[in-house]
ZAMARGU-4260 file (C-alpha; in steps of 0.2 Angstrom, whole numbers, plus 5000, padded with zeros to 4 digits):
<rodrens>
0) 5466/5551/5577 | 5455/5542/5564 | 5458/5534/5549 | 5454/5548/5537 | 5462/5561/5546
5) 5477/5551/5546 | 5472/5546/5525 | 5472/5566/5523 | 5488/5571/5530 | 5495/5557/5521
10) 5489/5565/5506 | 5497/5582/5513 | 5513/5575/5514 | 5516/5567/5499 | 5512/5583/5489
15) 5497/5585/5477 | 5503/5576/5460 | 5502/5561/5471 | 5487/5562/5482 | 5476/5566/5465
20) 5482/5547/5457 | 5479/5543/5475 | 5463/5550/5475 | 5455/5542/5458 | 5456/5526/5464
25) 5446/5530/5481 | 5426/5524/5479 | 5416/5542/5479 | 5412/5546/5497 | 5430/5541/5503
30) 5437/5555/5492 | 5422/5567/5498 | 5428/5563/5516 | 5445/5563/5514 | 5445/5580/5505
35) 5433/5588/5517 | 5447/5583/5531 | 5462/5591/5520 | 5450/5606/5518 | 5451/5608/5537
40) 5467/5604/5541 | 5476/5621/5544 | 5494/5614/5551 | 5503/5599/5552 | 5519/5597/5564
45) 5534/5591/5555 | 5533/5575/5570 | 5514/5573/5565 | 5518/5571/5547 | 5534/5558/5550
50) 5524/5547/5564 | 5510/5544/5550 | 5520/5542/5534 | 5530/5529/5545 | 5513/5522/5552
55) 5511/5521/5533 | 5524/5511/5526 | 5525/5498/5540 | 5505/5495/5537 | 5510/5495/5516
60) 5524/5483/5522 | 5516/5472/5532 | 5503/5468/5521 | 5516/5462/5508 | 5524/5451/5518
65) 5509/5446/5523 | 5502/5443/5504 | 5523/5435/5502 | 5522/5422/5515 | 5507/5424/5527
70) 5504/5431/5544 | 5518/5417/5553 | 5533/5425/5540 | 5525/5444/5542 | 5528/5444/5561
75) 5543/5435/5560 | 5551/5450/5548 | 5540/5463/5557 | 5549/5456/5575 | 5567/5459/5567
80) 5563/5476/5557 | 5552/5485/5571 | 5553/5476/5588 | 5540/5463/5597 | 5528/5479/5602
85) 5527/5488/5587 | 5525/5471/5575 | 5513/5467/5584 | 5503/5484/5584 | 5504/5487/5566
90) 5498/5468/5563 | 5483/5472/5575 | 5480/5487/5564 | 5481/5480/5549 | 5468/5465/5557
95) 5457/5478/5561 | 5457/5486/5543 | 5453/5470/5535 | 5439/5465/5546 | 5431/5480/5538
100) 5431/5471/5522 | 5427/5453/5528 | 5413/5444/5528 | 5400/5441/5542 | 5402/5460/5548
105) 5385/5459/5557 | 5391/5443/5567 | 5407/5454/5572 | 5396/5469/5576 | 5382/5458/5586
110) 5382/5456/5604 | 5391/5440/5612 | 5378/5433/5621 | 5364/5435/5606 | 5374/5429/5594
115) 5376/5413/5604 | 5360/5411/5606 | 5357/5411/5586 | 5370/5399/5584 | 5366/5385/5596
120) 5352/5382/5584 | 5364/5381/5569 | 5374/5365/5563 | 5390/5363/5568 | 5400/5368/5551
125) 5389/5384/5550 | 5394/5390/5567 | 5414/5384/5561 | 5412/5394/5545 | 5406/5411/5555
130) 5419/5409/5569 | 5431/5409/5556 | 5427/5427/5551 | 5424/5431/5569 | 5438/5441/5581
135) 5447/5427/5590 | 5441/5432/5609 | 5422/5435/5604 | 5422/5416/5595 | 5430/5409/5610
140) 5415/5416/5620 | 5404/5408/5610 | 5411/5393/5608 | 5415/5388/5628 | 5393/5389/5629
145) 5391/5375/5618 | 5391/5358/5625 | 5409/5349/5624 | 5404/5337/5611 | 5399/5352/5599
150) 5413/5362/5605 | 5424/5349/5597 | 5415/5346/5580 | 5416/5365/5579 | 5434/5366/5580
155) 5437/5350/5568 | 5427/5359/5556 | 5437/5376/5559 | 5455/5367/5559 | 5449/5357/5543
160) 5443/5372/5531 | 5454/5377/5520 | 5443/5389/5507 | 5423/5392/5508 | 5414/5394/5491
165) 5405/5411/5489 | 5389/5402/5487 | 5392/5394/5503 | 5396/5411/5513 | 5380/5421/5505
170) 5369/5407/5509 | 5374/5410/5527 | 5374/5428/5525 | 5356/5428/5520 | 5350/5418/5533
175) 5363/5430/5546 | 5355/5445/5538 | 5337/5440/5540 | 5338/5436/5558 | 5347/5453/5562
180) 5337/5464/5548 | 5354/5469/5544 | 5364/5467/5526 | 5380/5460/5525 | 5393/5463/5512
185) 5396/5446/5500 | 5416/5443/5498 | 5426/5424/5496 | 5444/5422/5504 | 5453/5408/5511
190) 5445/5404/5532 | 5449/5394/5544 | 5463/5381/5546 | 5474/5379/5560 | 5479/5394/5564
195) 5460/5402/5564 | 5457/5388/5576 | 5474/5390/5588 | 5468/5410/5588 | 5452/5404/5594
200) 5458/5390/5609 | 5470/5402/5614 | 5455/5413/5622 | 5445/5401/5627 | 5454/5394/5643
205) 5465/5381/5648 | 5450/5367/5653 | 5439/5370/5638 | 5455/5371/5626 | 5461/5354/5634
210) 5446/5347/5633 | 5444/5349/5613 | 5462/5344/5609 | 5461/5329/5619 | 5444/5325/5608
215) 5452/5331/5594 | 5466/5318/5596 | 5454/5306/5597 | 5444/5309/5581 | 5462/5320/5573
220) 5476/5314/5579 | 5484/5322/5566 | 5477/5339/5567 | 5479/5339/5586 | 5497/5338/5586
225) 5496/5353/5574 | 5485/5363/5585 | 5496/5360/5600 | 5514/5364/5592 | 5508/5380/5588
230) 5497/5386/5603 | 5511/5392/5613 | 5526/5398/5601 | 5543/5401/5607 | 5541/5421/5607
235) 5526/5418/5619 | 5539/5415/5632 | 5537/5433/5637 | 5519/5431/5643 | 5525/5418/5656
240) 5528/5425/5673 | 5547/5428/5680 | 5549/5409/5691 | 5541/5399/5676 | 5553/5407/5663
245) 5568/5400/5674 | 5558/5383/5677 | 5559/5383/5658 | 5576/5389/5656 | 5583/5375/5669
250) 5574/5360/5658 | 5578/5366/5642 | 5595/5357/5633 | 5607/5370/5631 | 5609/5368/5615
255) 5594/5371/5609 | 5593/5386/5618 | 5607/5393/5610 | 5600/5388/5594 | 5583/5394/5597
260) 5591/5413/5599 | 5598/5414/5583 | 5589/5428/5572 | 5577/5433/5586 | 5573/5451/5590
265) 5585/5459/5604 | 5571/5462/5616 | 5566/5443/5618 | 5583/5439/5618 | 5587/5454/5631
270) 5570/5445/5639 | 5580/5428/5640 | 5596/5433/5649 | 5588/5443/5661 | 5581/5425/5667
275) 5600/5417/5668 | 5614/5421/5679 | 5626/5431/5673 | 5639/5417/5671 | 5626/5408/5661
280) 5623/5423/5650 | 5639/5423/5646 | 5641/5403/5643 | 5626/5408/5629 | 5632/5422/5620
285) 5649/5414/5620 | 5641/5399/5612 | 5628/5407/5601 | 5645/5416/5594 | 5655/5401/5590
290) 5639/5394/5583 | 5642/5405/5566 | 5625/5405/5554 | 5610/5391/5556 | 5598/5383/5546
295) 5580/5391/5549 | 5573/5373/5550 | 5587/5371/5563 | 5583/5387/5571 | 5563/5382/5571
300) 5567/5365/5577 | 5575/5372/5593 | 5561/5384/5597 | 5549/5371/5594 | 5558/5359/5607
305) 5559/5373/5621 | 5539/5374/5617 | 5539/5358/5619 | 5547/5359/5636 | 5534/5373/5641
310) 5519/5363/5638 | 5525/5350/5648 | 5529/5359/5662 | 5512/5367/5660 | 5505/5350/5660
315) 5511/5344/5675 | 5507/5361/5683 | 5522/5364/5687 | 5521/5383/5675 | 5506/5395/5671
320) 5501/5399/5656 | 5489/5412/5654 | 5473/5411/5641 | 5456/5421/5640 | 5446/5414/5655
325) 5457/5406/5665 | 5456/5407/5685 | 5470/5420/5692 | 5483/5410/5703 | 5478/5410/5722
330) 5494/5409/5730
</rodrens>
């Protein structure tokens, strides 16, 4: 169902002294369209009506903890509220909303491969500053067919940015809009930073993203240690294959483990006893009892040292982790 079907059986259920306050403050064709769907709606099942209002107030909620304390604390909360699934598909949905209204819609719009071949002629902090309004995967292709050393000025530049002036972004867009006879809407947000960067390495492949963080400690040191604690994070354990968990699980102290568990969602931890022994289960939930309540920085400096483990194992090759383009395993 689209999104102003969904808008207009919204408006349904919330009765109409609602939806008209709603309705003024919707831009002039969005009310023409979402009246013409209510105008054509004949029934709406009881189930119908509760799955979208409930769509609704996780999207409204999500944004708030999003606008509260960023997108790190929103799935944090989300995790706890709704599960690990459904966070994460109301934080895709709400992503996919917002990069509606962002900037650089034509770059987001354009083919992979033509794209690329525009910005292989641009300087480095002009590509950075359009990768940063791109989707995460689509910038990864990009940015594993420029030569390494661009590869890792680009990401310096994307980890460095913290806010872009609007004079700088419709300076871009003009030339953007001119090469694709296309006009782009002007807007200024916050861009880049580490975790715009981390989103992009994540896609890009295991070679190409440890090529760029070993250059970037080189020039960085500082922001390379920021980019690898938090390419892998401690609810990623999930996306590791069954053997590599338990790898995991036999090298981390126990301590931290018990630790690290405190205030996650049931199905990671569910996830993490399925990996133990029984008797071990039980040593854990024992322990995690006796433990009582814990620090958050305590908690997030036990998850960060069983990421620590993981990336060392996957170092040495002795785990896989997954990312965009990576070869499959040949066993």
């Amino acid at each position: 169902m689209d999104g102003v079907k969904k808008a207009a059986i919204l408006m349904i259920s919330l009765g109409p002294e609602i939806s008209a306050q709603i309705m003024k403050q919707l831009p002039d064709p969005y009310i023409q369209r979402v009246s013409y769907e209510i105008a054509n709606i004949d029934y709406v099942s009881p189930k119908q009506r509760e799955a979208i209002v409930n769509e609704y107030l996780q999207m409204s909620q999500a944004r708030e903890y999003i606008i509260d304390g960023g997108i790190d604390y929103a799935k944090n909360l989300l995790n706890k509220a709704l599960g690990q699934q459904r966070a994460k598909e109301v934080i895709d949905m709400l992503n996919q909303i917002q990069l509606r209204e962002r900037p650089f819609n034509i770059a987001r719009k354009a083919d992979p491969q033509q794209l690329t071949n525009l910005l292989l002629g641009e300087q480095p902090q002009t590509v950075a500053l359009i990768l940063c309004y791109m989707q995460p995967e689509k910038a990864a292709q990009i940015l594993i067919n420029f030569p390494l050393e661009a590869q890792t000025d680009i990401a310096e530049r994307i980890g460095t940015i913290t806010n872009t002036s609007p004079h700088v972004i419709e300076k871009i867009e003009k030339v953007i809009e001119s090469k694709f006879s296309s006009y782009v809407e002007n807007e200024t947000e916050h861009v880049g930073g580490v975790q715009t960067l981390v989103e992009i390495l994540n896609q890009v492949g295991r070679t190409t993203e440890k090529a760029i963080v070993s250059e970037l400690e080189q020039k960085q040191p500082a922001l390379a240690e920021e980019v690898k604690a938090s390419l892998f994070t401690f609810e990623d354990i999930v996306s590791l294959q069954k053997g590599d968990v338990q790898k995991v699980l036999r090298d981390v102290n126990h301590d931290d483990l018990v630790l690290a568990l405190k205030g996650v969602s049931d199905e990671l931890r569910e996830f993490i006893y399925g990996n133990l022994s029984s008797r071990a289960v039980e040593t854990l939930k024992e322990d995690m009892q006796y433990l009582g309540p814990a620090r958050l920085s305590a908690v997030e400096e036990a998850q960060q040292n069983v990421v620590t483990v993981i990336r060392r194992l996957d170092e040495m090759g002795e785990i896989y982790i997954m990312r965009g383009d990576q070869d499959a395993i040949i066993e």
